[in-house]
C-alpha positions as CSV (number, residue, x, y, z in Angstrom):
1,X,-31.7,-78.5,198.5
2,X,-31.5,-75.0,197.6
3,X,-34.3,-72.6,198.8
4,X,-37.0,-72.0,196.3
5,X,-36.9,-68.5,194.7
6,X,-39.8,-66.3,193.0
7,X,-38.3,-63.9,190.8
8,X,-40.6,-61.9,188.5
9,X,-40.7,-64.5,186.3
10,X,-41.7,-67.4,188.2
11,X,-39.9,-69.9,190.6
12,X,-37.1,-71.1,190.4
13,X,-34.9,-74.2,192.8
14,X,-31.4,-74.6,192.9
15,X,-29.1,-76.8,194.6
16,X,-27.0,-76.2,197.5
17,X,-23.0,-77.3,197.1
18,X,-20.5,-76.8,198.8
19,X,-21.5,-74.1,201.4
20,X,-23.6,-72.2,198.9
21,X,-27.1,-72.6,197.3
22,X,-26.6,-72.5,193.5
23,X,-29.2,-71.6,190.6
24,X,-28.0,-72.6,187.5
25,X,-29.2,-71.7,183.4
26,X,-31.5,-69.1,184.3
27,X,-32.9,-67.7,181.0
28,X,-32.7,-64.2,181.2
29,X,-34.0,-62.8,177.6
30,X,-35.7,-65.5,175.2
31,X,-33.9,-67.7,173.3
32,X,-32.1,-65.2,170.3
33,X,-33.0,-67.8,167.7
34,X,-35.1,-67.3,164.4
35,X,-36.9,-64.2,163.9
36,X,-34.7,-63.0,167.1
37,X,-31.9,-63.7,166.2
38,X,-29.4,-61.3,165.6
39,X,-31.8,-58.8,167.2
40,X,-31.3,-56.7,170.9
41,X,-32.6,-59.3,173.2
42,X,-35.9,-59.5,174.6
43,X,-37.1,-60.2,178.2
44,X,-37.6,-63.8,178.9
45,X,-41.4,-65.2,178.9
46,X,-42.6,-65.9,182.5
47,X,-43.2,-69.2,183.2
48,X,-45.7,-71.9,185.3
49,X,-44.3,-74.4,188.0
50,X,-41.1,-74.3,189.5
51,X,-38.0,-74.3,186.8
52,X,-35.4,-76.4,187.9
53,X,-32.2,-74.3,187.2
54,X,-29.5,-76.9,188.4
55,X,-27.8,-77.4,185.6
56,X,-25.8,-74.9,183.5
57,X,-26.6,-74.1,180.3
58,X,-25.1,-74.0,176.7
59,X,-22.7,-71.3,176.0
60,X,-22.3,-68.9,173.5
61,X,-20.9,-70.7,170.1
62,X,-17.2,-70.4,170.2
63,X,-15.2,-68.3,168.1
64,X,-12.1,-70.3,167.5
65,X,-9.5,-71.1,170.1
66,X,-11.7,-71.9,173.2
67,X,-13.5,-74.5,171.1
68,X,-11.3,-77.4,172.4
69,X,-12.4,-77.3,176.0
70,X,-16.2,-75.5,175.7
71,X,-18.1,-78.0,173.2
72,X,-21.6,-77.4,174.7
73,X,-22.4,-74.8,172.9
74,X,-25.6,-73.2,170.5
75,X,-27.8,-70.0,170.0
76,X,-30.0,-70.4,172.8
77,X,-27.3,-69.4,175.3
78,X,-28.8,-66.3,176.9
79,X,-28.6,-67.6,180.9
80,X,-26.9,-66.7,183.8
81,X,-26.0,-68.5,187.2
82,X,-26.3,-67.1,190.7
83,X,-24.7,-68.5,193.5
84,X,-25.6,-67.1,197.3
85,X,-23.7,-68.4,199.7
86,X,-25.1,-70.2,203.3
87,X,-26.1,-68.1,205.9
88,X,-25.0,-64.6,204.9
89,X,-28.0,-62.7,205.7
90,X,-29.4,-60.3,203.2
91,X,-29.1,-57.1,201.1
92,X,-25.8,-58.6,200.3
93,X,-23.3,-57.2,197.9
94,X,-24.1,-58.4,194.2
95,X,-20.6,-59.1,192.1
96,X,-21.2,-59.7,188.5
97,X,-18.5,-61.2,186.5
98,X,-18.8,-60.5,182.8
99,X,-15.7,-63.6,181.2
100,X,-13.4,-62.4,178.2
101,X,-12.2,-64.1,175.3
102,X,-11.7,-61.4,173.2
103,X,-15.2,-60.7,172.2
104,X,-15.1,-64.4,169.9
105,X,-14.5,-67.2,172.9
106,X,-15.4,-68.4,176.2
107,X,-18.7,-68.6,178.2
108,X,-20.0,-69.5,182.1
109,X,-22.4,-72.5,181.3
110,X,-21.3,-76.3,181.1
111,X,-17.8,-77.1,179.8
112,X,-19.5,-79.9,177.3
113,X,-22.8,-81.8,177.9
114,X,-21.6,-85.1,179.2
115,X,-20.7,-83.7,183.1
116,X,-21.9,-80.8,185.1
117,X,-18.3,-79.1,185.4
118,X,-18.8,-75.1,185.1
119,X,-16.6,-73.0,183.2
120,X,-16.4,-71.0,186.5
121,X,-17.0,-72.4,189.2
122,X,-18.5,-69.6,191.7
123,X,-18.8,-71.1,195.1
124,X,-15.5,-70.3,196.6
125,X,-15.7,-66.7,195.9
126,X,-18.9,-66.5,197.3
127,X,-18.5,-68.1,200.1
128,X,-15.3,-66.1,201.3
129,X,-16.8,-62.7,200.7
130,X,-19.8,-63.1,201.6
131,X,-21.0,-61.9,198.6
132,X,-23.7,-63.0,195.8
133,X,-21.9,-64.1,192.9
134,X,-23.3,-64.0,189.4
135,X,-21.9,-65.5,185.6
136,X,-24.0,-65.2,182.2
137,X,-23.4,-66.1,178.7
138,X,-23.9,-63.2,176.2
139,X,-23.8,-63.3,172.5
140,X,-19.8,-63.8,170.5
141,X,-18.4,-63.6,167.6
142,X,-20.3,-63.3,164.8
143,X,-23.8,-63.9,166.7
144,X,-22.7,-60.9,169.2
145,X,-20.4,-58.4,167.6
146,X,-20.1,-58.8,163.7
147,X,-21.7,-55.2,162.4
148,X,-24.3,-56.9,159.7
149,X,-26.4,-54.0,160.0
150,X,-24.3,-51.9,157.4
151,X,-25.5,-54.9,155.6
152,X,-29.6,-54.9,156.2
153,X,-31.6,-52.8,158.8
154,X,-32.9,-55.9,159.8
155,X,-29.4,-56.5,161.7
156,X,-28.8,-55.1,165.1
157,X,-26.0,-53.1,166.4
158,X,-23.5,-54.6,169.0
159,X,-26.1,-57.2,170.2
160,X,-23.1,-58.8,172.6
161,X,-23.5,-55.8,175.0
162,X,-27.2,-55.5,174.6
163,X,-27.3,-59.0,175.8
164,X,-25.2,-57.8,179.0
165,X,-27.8,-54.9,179.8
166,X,-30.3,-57.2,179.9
167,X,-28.6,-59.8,182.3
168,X,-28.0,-56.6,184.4
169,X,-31.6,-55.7,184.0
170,X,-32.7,-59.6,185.1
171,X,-30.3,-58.8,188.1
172,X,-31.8,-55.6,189.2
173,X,-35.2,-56.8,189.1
174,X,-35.0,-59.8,190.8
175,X,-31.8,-60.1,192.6
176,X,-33.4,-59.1,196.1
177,X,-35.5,-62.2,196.0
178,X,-32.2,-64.1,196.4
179,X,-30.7,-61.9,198.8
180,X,-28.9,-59.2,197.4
181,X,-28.6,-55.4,197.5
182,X,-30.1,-54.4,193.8
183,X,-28.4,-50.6,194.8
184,X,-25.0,-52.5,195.2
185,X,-24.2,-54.1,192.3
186,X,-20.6,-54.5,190.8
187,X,-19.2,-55.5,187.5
188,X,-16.1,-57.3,187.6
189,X,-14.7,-58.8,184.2
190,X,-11.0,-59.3,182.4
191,X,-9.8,-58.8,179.0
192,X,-12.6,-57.8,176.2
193,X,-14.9,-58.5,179.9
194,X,-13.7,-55.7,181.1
195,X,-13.8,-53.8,177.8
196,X,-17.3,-54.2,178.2
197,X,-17.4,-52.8,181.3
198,X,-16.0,-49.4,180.0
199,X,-18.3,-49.6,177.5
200,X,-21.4,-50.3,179.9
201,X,-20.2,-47.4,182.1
202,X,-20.7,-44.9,178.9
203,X,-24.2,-46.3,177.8
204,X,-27.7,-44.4,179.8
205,X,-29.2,-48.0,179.0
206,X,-26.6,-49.8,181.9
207,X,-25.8,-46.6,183.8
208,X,-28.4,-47.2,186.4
209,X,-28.0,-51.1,186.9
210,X,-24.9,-51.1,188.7
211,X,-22.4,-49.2,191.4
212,X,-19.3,-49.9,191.0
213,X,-16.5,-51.6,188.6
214,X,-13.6,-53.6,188.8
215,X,-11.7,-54.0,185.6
216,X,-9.2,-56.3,184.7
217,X,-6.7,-56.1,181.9
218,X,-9.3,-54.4,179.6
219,X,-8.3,-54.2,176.0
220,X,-9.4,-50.3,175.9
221,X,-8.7,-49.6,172.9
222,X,-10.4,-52.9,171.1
223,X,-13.3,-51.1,169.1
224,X,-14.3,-50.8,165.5
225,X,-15.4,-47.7,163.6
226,X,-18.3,-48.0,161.3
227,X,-15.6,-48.2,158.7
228,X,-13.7,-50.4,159.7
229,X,-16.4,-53.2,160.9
230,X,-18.1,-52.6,157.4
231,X,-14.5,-53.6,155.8
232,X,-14.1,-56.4,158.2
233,X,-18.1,-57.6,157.9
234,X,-17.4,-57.8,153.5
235,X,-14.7,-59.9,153.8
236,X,-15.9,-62.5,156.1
237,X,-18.9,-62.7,153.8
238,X,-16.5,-63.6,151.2
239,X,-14.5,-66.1,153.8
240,X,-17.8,-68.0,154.5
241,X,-19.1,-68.0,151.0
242,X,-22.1,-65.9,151.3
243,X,-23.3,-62.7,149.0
244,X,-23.3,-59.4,151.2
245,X,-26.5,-58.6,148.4
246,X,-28.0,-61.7,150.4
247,X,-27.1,-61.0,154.4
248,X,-30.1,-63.1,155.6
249,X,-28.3,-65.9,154.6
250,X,-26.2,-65.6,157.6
251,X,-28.8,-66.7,159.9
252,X,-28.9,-70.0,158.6
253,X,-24.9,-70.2,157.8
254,X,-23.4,-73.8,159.4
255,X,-22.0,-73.2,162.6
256,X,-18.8,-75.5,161.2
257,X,-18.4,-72.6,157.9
258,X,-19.0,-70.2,160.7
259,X,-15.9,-71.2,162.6
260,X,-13.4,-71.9,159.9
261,X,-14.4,-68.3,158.7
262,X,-13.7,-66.8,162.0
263,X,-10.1,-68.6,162.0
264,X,-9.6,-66.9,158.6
265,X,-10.6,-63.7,159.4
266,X,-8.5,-63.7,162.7
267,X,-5.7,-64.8,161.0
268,X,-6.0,-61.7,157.8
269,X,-6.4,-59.4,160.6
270,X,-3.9,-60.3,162.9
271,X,-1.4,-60.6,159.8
272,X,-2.0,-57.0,158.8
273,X,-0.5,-56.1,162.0
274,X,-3.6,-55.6,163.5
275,X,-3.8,-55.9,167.9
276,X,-7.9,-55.3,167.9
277,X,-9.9,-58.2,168.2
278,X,-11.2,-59.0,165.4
279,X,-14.9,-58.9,166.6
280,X,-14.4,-55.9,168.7
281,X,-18.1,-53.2,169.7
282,X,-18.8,-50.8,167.0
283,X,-18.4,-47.2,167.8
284,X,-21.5,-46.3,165.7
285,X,-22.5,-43.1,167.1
286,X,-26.1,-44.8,168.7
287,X,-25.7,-47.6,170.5
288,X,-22.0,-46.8,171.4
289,X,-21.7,-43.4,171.1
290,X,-17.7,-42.7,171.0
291,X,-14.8,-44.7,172.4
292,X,-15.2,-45.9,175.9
293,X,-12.0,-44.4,176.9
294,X,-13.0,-40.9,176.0
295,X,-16.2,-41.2,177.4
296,X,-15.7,-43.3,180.9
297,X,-13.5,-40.9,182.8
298,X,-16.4,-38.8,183.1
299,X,-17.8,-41.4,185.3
300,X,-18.5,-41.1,189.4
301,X,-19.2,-44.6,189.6
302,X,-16.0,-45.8,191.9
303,X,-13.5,-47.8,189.8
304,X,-10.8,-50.7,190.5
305,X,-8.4,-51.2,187.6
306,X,-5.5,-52.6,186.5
307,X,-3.4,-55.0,184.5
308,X,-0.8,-58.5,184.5
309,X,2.5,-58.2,184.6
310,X,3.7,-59.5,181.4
311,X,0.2,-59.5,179.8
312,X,1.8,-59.8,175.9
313,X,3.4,-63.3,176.7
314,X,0.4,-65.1,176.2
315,X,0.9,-63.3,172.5
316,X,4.6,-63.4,172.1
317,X,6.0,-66.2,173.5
318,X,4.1,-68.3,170.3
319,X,5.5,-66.1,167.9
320,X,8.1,-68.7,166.0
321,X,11.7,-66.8,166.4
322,X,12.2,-65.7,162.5
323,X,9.0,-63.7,163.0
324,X,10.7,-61.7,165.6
325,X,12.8,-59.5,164.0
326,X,9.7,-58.1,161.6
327,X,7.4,-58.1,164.8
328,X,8.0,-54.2,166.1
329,X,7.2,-53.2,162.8
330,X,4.4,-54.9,162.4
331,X,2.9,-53.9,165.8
332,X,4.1,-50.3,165.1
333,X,6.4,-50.6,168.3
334,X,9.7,-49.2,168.6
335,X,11.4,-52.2,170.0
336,X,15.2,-52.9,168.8
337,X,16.6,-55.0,167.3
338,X,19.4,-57.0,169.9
339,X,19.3,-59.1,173.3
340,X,15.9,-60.0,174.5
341,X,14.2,-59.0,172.1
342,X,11.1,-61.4,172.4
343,X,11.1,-60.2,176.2
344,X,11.5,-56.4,175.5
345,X,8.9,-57.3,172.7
346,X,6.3,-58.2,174.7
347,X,6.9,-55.5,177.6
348,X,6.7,-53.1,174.8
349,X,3.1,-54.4,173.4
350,X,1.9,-54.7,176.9
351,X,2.6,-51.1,177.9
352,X,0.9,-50.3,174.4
353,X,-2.5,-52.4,174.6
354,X,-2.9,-52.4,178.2
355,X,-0.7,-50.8,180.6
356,X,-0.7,-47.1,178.9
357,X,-4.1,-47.2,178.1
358,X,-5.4,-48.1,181.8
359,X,-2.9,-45.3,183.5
360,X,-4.4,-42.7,180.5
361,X,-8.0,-43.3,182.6
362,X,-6.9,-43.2,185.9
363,X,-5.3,-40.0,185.5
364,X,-8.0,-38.3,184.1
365,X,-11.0,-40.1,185.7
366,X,-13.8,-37.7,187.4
367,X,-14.9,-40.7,190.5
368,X,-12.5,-42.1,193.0
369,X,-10.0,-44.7,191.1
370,X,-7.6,-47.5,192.3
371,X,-5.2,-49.1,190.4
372,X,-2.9,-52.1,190.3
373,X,-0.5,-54.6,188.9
374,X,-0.6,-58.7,189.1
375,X,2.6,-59.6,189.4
376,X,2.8,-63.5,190.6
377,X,6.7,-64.4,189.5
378,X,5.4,-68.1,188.0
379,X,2.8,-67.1,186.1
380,X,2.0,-63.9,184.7
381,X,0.5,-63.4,181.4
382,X,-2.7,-62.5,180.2
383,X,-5.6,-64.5,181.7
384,X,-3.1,-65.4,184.6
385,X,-4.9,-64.0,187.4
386,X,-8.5,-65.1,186.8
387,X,-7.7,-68.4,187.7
388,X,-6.2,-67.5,191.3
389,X,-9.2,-64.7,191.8
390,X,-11.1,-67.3,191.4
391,X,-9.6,-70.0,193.3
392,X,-10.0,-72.9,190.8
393,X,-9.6,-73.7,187.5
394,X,-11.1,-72.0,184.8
395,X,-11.8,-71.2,181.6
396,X,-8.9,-69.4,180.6
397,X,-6.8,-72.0,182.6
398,X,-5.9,-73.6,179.1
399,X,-6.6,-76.8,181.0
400,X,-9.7,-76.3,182.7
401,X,-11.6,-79.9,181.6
402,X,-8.8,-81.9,183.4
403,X,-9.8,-83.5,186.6
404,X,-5.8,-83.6,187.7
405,X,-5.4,-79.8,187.5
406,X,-8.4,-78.8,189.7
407,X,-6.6,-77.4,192.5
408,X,-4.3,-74.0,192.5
409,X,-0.5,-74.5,193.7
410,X,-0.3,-73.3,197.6
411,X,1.7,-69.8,196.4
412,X,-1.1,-68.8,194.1
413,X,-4.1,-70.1,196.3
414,X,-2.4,-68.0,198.5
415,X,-2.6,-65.1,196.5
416,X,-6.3,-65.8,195.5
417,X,-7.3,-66.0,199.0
418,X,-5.7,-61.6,199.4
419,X,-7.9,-61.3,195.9
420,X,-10.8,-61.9,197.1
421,X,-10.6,-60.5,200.2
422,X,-9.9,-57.5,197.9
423,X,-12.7,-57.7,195.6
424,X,-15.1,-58.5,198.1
425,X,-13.8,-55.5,200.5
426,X,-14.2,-53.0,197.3
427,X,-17.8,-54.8,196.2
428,X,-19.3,-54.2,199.8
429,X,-17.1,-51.0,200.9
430,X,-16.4,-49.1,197.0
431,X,-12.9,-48.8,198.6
432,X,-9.7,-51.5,198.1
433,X,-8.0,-50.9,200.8
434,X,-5.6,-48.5,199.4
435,X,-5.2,-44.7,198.9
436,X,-6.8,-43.4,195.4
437,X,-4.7,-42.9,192.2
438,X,-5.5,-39.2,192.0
439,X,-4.4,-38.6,195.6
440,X,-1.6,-40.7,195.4
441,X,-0.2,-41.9,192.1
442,X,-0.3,-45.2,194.0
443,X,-0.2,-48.7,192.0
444,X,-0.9,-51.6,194.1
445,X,1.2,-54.6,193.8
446,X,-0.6,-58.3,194.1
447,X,2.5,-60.8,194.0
């Protein structure tokens, strides 16, 4: 049995697997439900006893596509899980994982409510850099991101990454009590993850809460401006069948409606050409103040970034072949018509959405900054790599709730095992092993 904690809370017991001792469904604001709903999250109320946090919690409700595989789901999803493993000692580096899914999908609790299987499972990670590992849930989709507040006051802006701040806030406070370094915290996250990162970095709220970042094809470029979401936040009104003149309606909207709306709306948008997801941060001049891009190269904080080889496949390769030919146009690429196209396609969209946009920051970026490609021959789209960092299957493993497919192939366990080594290395040290990109122009290659 895992060692009994007392964070500033209360207590809390875990459970100890497989080398590590695990606490799982910690609440770290209270429950965003009712009158808090929809609101910037509030601390969590301290409680009597010992809470039992060994089992993981609901996640976030589920925009659309990740619904098959994460059906444990509700409002009351604001908890986190903190894995320490055996026998490392103390002031230990803290690595923070924040999961992507393009601001709509995903989540770190329990894959449904029948079994105990984790979306992520941490342990491995842990254990091999000798590191404390911590997942939380934050607010998506609608609940997280949709800007109702151009519709009522009573709406909060961008409530997703308030959500985040105050994990990091439960983490600074109390993460010493299981072992960790408060002063050496680092975010690590993929996709709109590590979107929020950049974000985070460029917001005096997180700034002091952690050290370092490691960022992992980050759609930079995926955030609304107050016109835009307002546009977006009318017609999903209309999609679910509500009055804007009525927004308080929306708290009580039926989590079904609330889906089949988000699957409309992704579809409109996506149609129109459109490669930001579609419930992307609002740039609203407060709580974000400009894009993250502008703003994060300004940062000292020592960075790790970089992308997947052929991130766009997961895009393109579903793309039915008479769509093709229309496609550059539509994603405002200048990709020609002839041989390989869906190939030259997708190179051309990755080098737009993520490969440009990461090199844009390195080059101009105040702090120390490494960057590097994924380049595993097999597999190699977007979402590719978390799987191998991780060393199991996950979340974005399209195939994560199958007992058959719980082990990596040798090649990429392989791979994973240099990853961590990595990310562990650069979360105790703030160095990768590698000379900087502004001494060097140096990408790293992980194949």
């Amino acid at each position: 049995m895992a060692r009994i904690v007392e964070t500033a809370y209360g207590k809390i017991s875990g459970i100890s697997v497989n080398g590590c001792s695990e606490y799982l469904g910690i609440p770290y604001a209270k429950a965003p439900i009712s009158d808090l709903a929809f609101r910037h999250p509030e601390d969590p109320e301290p409680w009597d006893g010992i809470l039992k946090a060994e089992k993981g919690s609901r996640n976030s409700i589920q925009g659309y596509s990740s619904r098959h595989y994460i059906s444990y789901t509700g409002q009351d999803c604001l908890y986190m899980n903190i894995c320490v493993p055996d026998d490392a000692g103390t002031d230990l580096p803290v690595l923070v994982w924040i999961h992507g899914g393009s601001y709509a999908t995903g989540g770190t609790g329990r894959i449904n409510e029948q079994s105990d299987n984790m979306v992520y499972d941490l342990t491995r990670f842990a254990r091999e850099t000798g590191a404390i590992l911590v997942d939380f849930n934050y607010r998506l989709n609608l609940y997280g991101f949709m800007n109702l507040n151009c519709l009522s006051p009573r709406f909060d802006m961008n409530c997703g990454l308030y959500d985040q701040i105050k994990a990091l806030e439960f983490i600074h406070t109390n993460i010493a009590a299981f072992g960790g370094d408060p002063g050496n915290v680092t975010l690590f996250g993929q996709s709109s993850g590590a979107a929020c990162i950049l974000a985070l970095m460029t917001m005096p709220e997180a700034e002091p809460l952690f050290a370092k970042s490691i960022v992992q094809s980050a759609c930079v470029d995926s955030f609304w401006s107050p016109e835009q979401s307002q546009k977006l936040t009318k017609m999903y009104f209309r999609m679910i069948g509500l009055s804007t003149k009525k927004p308080e309606k929306i708290m009580s909207a039926d989590p079904v409606k609330v889906y089949r709306a988000n699957r409309k709306i992704k579809i409109r948008v996506r149609a129109g050409g459109e490669v930001t997801c579609v419930f992307s941060p609002v740039i609203d001049g407060k709580t974000l103040k400009d894009y993250p891009r502008k703003l994060v190269t300004a940062s000292s904080k020592p960075m790790l970034i970089g992308t997947v080889m052929h991130e766009a496949d997961l895009f393109t390769n579903g793309l039915p072949s008479f769509i093709l030919p229309y496609a550059p146009h539509l994603f405002k690429l200048g990709t020609k018509w002839g041989k390989n196209l869906r190939r030259r396609l997708s190179d051309d969209l990755t080098d737009k959405v993520y490969k440009k946009p990461v090199l844009d920051i390195a080059s101009s970026y105040k702090g120390n900054i490494w960057v590097y490609d994924y380049r595993y021959a097999k597999r190699c789209r977007h979402a590719d790599d978390v799987p191998v960092l991780f060393g199991s299957k996950t979340e974005p493993d399209r195939q994560a709730s199958s007992p058959a497919n719980s082990a990596l192939d040798p090649e990429r366990d392989a791979l994973g095992v240099t990853l961590r080594r990595v990310w562990g290395d650069f979360a105790r040290n703030g160095e990768p092993g590698w000379k900087p990109y502004k001494d060097s122009s140096e990408i790293h290659i992980f194949q």
